[in-house]
C-alpha positions as CSV (number, residue, x, y, z in Angstrom):
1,X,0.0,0.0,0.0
2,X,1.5,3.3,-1.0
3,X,0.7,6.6,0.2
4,X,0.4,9.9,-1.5
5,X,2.0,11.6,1.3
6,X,4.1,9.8,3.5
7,X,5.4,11.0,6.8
8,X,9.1,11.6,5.3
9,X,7.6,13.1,2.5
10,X,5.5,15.9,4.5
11,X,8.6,16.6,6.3
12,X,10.5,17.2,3.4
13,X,7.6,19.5,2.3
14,X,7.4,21.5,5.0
15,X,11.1,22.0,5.7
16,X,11.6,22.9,1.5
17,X,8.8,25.2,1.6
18,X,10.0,27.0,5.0
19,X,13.4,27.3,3.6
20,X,12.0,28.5,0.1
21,X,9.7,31.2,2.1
22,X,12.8,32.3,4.3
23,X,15.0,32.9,1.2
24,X,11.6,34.9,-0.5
25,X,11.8,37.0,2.6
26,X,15.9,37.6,3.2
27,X,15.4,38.6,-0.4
28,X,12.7,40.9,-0.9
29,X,14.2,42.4,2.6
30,X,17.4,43.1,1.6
31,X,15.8,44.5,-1.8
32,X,13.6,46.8,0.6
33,X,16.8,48.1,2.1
34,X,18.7,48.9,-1.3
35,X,15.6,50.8,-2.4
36,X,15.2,52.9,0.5
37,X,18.6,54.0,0.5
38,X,19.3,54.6,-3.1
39,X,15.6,56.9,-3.2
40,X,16.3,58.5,0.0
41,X,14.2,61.5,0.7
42,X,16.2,64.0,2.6
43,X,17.0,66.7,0.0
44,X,19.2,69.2,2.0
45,X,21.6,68.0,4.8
46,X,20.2,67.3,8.6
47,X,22.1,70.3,10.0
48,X,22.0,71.6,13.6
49,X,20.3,74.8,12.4
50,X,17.5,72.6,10.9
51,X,17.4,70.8,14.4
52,X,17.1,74.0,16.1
53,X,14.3,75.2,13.5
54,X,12.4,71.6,14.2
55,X,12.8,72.3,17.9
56,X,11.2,76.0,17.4
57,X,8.5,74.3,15.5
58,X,7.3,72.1,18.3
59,X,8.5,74.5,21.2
60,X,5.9,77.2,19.7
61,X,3.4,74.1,18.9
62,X,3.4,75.4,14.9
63,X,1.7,72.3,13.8
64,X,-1.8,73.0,16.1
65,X,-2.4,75.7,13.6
66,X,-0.3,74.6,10.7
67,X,0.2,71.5,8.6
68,X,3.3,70.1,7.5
69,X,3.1,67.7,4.6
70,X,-0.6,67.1,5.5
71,X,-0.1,66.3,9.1
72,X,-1.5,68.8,11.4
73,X,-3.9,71.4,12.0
74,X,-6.2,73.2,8.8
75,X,-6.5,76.3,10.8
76,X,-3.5,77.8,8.9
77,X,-1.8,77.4,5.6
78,X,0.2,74.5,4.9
79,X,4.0,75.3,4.9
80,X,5.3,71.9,3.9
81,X,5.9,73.7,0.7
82,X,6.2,77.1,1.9
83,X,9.6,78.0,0.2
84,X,8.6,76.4,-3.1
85,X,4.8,79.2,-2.7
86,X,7.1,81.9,-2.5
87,X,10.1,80.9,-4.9
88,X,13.0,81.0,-2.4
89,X,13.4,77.5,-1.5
90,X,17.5,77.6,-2.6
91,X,18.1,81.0,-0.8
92,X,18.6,80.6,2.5
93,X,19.3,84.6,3.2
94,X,16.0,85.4,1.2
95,X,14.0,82.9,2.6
96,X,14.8,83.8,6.6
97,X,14.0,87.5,5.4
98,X,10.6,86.3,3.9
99,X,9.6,84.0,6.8
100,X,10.8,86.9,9.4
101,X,8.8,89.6,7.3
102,X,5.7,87.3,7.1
103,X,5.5,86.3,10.5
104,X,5.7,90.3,12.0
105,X,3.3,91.3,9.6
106,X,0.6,88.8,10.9
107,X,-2.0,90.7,12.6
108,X,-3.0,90.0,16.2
109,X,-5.6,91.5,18.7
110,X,-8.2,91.9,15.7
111,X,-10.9,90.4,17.3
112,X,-13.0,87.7,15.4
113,X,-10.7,87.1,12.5
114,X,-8.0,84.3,12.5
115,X,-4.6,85.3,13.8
116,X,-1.2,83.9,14.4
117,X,0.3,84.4,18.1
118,X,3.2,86.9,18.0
119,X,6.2,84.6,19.1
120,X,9.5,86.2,20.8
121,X,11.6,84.4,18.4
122,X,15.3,85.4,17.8
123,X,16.7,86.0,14.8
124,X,19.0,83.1,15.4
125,X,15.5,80.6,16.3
126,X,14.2,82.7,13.1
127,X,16.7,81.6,10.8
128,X,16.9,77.9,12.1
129,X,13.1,78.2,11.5
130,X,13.2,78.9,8.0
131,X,16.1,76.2,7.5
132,X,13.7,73.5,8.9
133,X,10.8,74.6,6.0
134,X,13.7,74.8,3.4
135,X,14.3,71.2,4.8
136,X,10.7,70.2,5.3
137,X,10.3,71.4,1.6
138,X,13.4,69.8,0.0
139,X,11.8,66.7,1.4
140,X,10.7,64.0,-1.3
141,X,7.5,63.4,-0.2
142,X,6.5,61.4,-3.5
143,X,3.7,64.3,-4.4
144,X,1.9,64.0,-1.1
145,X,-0.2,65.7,0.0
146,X,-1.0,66.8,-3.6
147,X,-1.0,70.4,-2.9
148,X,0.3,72.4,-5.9
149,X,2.7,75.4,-5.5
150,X,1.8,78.6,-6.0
């Protein structure tokens, strides 16, 4: 009497198909990692002044009002792509000058209309600031959220 399946045989089964499914997987893993880092999406250098900028950002709680890439608050405009709206994202003097004129022309105390906070920011917090939406907009975010420039 011969079996279809013996006991061998299952054993050979599930030990070939475990080992197949382990190579599958050490393979599309290692694929995973040569794909991240050859599309990586930093597009400017993690500097300390785009640390300091990141740290202003949550220290002044930014993203309650703001969003950044789509995360965040729609009380105020997006600034993921800030730089990009107003055409100085690869000038970093003109860009601190924008975001520093832009910020101390918001209005505030006009009652019943939407206002952003004034913030005692120096200029050094003020120029890490823009860095980290230079930084933020450099980022290859792979179109999302769609929001269009301009």
């Amino acid at each position: 009497m011969s079996e279809f399946l013996t006991k061998s045989r299952a054993r050979n089964v599930f030990y070939g198909g475990s080992l197949f499914f382990v190579v599958v997987f050490v393979a599309l893993t290692a694929d995973s990692h040569r794909q991240i880092v050859k599309t990586a999406t930093a597009g400017m250098p993690l500097s300390d002044e785009v640390r300091l900028g990141k740290h202003v950002w949550e220290e002044h709680s930014c993203i309650n009002c703001h969003t950044l890439h789509g995360e965040g608050a729609y009380f105020a405009p997006e600034v993921g792509n800030v730089m990009t709206r107003w055409g100085v994202l690869d000038e970093p003097q003109t860009a601190y000058e924008m975001l520093d004129g832009w910020m101390k022309a918001q209005p505030s105390g006009i009652e019943g209309r939407r206002q952003m906070p004034h913030f005692e920011i120096s200029d050094e917090e003020m120029r890490a600031l823009s860095e980290f939406l230079r930084f933020a907009d450099k980022t290859d975010t792979q179109n999302w959220p769609p929001n269009e420039a301009g």
